[in-house]
Backbone as numpy.savetxt, mean C-alpha at the origin, in Angstrom:
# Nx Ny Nz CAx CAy CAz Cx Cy Cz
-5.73 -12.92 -17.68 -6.57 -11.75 -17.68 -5.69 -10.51 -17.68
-5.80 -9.57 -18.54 -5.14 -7.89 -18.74 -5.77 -7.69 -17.29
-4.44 -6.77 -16.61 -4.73 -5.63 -15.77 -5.20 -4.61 -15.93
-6.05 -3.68 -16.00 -6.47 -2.21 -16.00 -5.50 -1.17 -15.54
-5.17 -0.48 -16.67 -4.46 0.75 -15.85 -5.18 1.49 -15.40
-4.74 1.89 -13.64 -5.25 2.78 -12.81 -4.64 4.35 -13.18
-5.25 5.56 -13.00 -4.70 6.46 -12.95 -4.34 6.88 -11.37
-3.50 7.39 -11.30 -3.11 7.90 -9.85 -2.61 8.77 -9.48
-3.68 9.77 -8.89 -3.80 11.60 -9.55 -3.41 12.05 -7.76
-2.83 12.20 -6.99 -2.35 12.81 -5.82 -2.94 13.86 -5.39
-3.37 14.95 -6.39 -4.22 15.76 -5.99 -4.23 17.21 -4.88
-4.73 17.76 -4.97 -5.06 19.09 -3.75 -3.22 19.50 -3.15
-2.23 19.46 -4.09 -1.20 19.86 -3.67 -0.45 18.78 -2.64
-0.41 17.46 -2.88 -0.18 16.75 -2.48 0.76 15.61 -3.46
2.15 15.11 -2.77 2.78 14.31 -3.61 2.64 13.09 -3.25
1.63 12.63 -3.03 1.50 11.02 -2.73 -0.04 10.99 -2.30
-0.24 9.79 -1.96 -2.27 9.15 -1.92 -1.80 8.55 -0.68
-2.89 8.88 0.70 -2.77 7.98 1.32 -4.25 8.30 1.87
-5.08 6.94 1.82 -6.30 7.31 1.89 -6.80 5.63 2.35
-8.25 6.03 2.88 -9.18 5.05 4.06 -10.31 4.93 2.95
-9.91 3.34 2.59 -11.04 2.74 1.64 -12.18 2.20 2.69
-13.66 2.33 2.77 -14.53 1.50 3.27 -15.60 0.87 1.93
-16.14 -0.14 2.04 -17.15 -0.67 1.34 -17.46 -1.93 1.81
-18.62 -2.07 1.42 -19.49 -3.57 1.47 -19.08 -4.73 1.24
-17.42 -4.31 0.37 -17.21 -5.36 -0.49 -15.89 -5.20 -0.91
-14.90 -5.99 -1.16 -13.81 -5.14 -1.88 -13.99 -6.47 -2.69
-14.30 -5.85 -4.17 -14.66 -6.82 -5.18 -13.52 -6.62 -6.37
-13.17 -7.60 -7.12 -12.25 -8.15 -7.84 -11.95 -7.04 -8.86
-10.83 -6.37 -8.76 -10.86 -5.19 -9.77 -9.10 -5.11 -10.15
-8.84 -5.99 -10.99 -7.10 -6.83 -11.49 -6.71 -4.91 -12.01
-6.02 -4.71 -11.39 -5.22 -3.35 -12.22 -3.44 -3.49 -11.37
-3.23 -2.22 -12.40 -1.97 -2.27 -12.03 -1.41 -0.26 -12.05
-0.80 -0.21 -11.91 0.35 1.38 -11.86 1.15 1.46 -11.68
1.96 2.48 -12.05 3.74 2.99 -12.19 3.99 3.01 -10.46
2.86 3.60 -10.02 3.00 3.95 -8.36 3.52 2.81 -7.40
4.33 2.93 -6.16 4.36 1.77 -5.36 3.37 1.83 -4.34
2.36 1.22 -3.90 1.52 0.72 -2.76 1.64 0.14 -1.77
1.32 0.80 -0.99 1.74 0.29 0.58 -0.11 -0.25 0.88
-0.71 -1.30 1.50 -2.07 -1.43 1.60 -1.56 -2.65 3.44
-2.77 -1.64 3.77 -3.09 -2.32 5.44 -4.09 -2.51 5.46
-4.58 -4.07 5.59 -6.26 -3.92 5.91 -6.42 -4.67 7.49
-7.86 -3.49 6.98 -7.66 -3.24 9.13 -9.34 -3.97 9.45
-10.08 -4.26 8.03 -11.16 -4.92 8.25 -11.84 -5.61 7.14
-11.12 -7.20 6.78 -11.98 -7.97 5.67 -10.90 -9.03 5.51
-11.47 -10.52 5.02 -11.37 -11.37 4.33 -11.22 -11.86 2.99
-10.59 -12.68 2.62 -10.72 -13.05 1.26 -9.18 -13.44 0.52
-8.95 -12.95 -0.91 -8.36 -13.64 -1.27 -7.20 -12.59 -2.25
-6.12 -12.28 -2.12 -5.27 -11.30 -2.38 -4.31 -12.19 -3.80
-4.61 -11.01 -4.66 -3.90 -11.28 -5.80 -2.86 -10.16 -6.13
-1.20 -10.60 -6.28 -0.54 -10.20 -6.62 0.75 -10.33 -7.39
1.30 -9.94 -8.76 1.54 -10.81 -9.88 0.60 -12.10 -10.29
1.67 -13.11 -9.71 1.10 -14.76 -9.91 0.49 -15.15 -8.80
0.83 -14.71 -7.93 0.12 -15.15 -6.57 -0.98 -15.00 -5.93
-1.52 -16.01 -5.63 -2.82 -15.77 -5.04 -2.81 -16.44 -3.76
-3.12 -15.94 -2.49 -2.97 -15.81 -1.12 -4.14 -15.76 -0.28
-4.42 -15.71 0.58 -5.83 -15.54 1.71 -5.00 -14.19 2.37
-6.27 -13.22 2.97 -5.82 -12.49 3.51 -6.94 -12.40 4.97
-6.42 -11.04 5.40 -6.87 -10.83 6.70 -6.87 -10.19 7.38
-7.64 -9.26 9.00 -6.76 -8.13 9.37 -5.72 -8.14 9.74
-4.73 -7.10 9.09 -3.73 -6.79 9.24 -3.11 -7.13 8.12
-3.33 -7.82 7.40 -2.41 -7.99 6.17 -1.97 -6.59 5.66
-0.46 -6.43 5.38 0.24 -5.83 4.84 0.99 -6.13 4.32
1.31 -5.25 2.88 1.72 -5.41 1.79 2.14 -4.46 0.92
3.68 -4.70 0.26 4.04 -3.73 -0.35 4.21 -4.17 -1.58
3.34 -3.18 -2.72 3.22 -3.25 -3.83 4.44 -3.09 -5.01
4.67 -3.20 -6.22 6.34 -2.86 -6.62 5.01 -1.74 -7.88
6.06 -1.15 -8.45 5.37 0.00 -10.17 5.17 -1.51 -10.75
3.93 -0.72 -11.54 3.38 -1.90 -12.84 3.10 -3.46 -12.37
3.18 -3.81 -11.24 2.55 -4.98 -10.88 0.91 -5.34 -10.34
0.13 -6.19 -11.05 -1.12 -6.28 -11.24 -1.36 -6.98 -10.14
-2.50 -6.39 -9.05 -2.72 -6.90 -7.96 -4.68 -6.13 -7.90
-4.93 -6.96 -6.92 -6.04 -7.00 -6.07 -6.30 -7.53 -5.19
-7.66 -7.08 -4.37 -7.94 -8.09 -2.57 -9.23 -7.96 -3.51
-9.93 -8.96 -2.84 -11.08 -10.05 -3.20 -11.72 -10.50 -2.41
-12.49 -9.62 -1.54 -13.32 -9.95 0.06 -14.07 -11.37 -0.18
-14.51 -12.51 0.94 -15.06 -13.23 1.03 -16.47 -12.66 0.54
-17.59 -13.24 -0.27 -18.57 -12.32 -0.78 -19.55 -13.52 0.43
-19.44 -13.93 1.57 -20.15 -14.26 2.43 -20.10 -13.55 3.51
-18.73 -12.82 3.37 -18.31 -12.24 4.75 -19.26 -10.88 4.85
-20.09 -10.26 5.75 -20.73 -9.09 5.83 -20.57 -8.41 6.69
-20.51 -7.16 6.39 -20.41 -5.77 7.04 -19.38 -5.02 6.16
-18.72 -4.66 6.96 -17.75 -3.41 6.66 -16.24 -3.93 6.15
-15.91 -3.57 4.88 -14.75 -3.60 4.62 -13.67 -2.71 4.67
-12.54 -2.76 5.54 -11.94 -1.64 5.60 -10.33 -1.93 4.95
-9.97 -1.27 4.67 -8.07 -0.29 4.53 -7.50 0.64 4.27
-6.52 0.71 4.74 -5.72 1.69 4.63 -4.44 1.57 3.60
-4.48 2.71 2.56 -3.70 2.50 1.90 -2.68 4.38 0.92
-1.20 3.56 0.89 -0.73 4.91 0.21 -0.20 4.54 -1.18
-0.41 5.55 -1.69 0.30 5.08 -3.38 1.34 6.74 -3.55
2.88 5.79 -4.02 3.31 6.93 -4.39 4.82 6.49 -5.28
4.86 7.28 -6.36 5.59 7.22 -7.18 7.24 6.90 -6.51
8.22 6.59 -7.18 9.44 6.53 -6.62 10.38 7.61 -6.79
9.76 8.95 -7.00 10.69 10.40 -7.56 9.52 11.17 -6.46
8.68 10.50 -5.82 7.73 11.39 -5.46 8.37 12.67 -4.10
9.50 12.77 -3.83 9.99 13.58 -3.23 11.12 14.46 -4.30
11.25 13.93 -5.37 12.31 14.23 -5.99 13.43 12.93 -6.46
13.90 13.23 -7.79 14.44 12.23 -9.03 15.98 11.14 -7.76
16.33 12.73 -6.89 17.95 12.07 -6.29 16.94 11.87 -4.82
16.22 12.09 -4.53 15.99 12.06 -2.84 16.45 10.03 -2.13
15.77 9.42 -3.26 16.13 7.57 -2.97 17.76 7.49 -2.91
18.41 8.64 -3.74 20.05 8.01 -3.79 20.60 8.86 -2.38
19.88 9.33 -2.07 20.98 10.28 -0.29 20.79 8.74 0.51
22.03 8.82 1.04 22.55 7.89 2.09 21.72 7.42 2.93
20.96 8.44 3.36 19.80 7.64 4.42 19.06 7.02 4.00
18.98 7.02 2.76 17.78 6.04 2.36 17.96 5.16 1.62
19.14 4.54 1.69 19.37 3.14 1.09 19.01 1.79 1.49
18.70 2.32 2.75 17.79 0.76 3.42 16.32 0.92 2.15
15.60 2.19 2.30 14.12 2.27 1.82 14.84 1.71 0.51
15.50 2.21 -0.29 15.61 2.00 -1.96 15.89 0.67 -2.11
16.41 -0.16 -1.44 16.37 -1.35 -0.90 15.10 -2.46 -1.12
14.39 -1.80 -0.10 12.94 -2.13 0.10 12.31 -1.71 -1.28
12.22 -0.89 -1.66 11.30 -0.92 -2.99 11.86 -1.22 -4.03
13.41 -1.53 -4.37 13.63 -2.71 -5.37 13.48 -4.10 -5.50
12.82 -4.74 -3.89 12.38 -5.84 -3.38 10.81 -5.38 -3.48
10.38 -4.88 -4.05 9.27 -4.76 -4.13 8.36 -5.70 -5.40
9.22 -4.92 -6.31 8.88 -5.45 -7.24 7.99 -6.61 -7.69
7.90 -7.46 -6.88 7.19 -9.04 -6.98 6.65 -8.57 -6.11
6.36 -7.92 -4.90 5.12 -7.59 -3.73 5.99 -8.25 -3.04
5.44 -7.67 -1.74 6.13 -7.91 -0.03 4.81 -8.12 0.85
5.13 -8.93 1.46 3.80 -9.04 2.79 4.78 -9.41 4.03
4.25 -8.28 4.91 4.84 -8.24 5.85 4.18 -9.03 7.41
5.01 -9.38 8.32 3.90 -9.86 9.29 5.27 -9.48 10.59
4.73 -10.31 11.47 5.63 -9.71 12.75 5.48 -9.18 13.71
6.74 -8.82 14.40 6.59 -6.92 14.93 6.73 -6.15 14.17
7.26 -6.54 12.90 7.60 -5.31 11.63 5.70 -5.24 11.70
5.02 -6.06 11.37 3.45 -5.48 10.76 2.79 -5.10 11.95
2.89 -5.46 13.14 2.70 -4.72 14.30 2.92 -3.20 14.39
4.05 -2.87 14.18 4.09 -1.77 14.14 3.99 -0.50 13.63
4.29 -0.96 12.13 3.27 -0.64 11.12 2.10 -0.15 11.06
1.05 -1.23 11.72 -0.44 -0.87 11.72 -0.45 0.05 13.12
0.37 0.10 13.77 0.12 0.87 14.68 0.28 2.76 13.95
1.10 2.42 13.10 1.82 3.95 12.83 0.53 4.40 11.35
0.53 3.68 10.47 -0.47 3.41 9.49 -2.07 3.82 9.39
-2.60 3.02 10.87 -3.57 3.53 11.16 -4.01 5.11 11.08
-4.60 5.84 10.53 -5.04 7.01 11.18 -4.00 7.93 10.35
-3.16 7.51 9.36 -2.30 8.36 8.55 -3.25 9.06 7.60
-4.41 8.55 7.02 -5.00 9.35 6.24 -5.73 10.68 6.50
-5.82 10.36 8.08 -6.49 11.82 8.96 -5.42 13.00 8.74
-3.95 12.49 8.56 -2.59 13.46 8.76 -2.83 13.80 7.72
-2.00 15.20 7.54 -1.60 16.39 6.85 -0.65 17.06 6.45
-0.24 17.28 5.29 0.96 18.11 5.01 2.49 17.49 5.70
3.66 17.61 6.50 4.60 17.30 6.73 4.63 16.12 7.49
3.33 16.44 8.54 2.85 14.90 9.31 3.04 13.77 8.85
1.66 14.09 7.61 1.70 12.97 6.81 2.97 11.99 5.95
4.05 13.30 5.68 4.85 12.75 4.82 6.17 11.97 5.70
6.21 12.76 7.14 7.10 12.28 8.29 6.13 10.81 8.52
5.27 10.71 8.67 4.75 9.28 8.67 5.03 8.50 7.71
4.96 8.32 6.63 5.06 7.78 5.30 6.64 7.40 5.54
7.34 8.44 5.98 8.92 7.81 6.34 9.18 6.89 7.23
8.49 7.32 8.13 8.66 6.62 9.40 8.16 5.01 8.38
7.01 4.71 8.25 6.84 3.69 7.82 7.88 2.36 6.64
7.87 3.36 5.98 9.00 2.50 5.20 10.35 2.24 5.61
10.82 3.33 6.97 11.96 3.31 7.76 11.86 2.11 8.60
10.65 1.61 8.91 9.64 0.47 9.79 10.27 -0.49 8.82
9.92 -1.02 8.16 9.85 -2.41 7.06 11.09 -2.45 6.62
């Protein structure tokens, strides 16, 4: 099955997406983007597709997405109520073209050349994570983006 290209528009003066999906359902929707994805789900079941892989998921599953890799979550369609996550999408220049090559961040550039095939994290690494994760989409402006570090500084 073709992936759908997503567009992934950042918006309102903002260099990255980090935003609180809810629905009834998180139903089967195969796409892909240049962007890397970070996704925490904090409420649903089912069945997580990414590249070739297909997985069960759950709360807390976390997962890091790589550019251009075709993924989706696929709620149990028995499971009812509320589907929740949390999730950020953001380009790999999204601070700027050299910001990945400064020294401090060769652990992160690291991490998102291991991305590539997707990462699922569990642990105290995803422990802590969802602790920091949670509630990032409420943040704002420098907050937000000092979080977003902190996180990938996490993993």
């Amino acid at each position: 099955m073709k992936a759908r290209i997503e567009r992934v528009s950042p918006g309102g003066g903002d260099s990255f997406i980090c935003r609180r999906r809810i629905d009834p359902r998180f139903g089967f929707n195969w796409h892909l983007h240049p962007e890397i994805e970070l996704t925490l789900i904090l409420h649903s079941r089912g069945r997580r597709f990414v590249g070739d892989s297909i997985e069960p998921y759950e709360e807390g599953d976390l997962v890091l997405v790589g550019p251009n890799l075709p993924h989706t979550w696929d709620s149990d369609p028995h499971r009812r109520g509320r589907h929740e996550a949390v999730f950020c999408q953001f380009s790999e220049s999204f601070l700027g073209a050299d910001f990945l090559r400064a020294p401090e961040m060769a652990a992160a550039r690291r991490l998102l050349e291991r991305s590539s095939l997707g990462l699922k994290f569990s642990g105290k690494t995803q422990k802590a994570v969802v602790r920091r994760m949670d509630g990032m989409d409420r943040l704002q402006g420098l907050a937000r983006l000092a979080a977003l570090l902190e996180v990938l500084d996490l993993l």
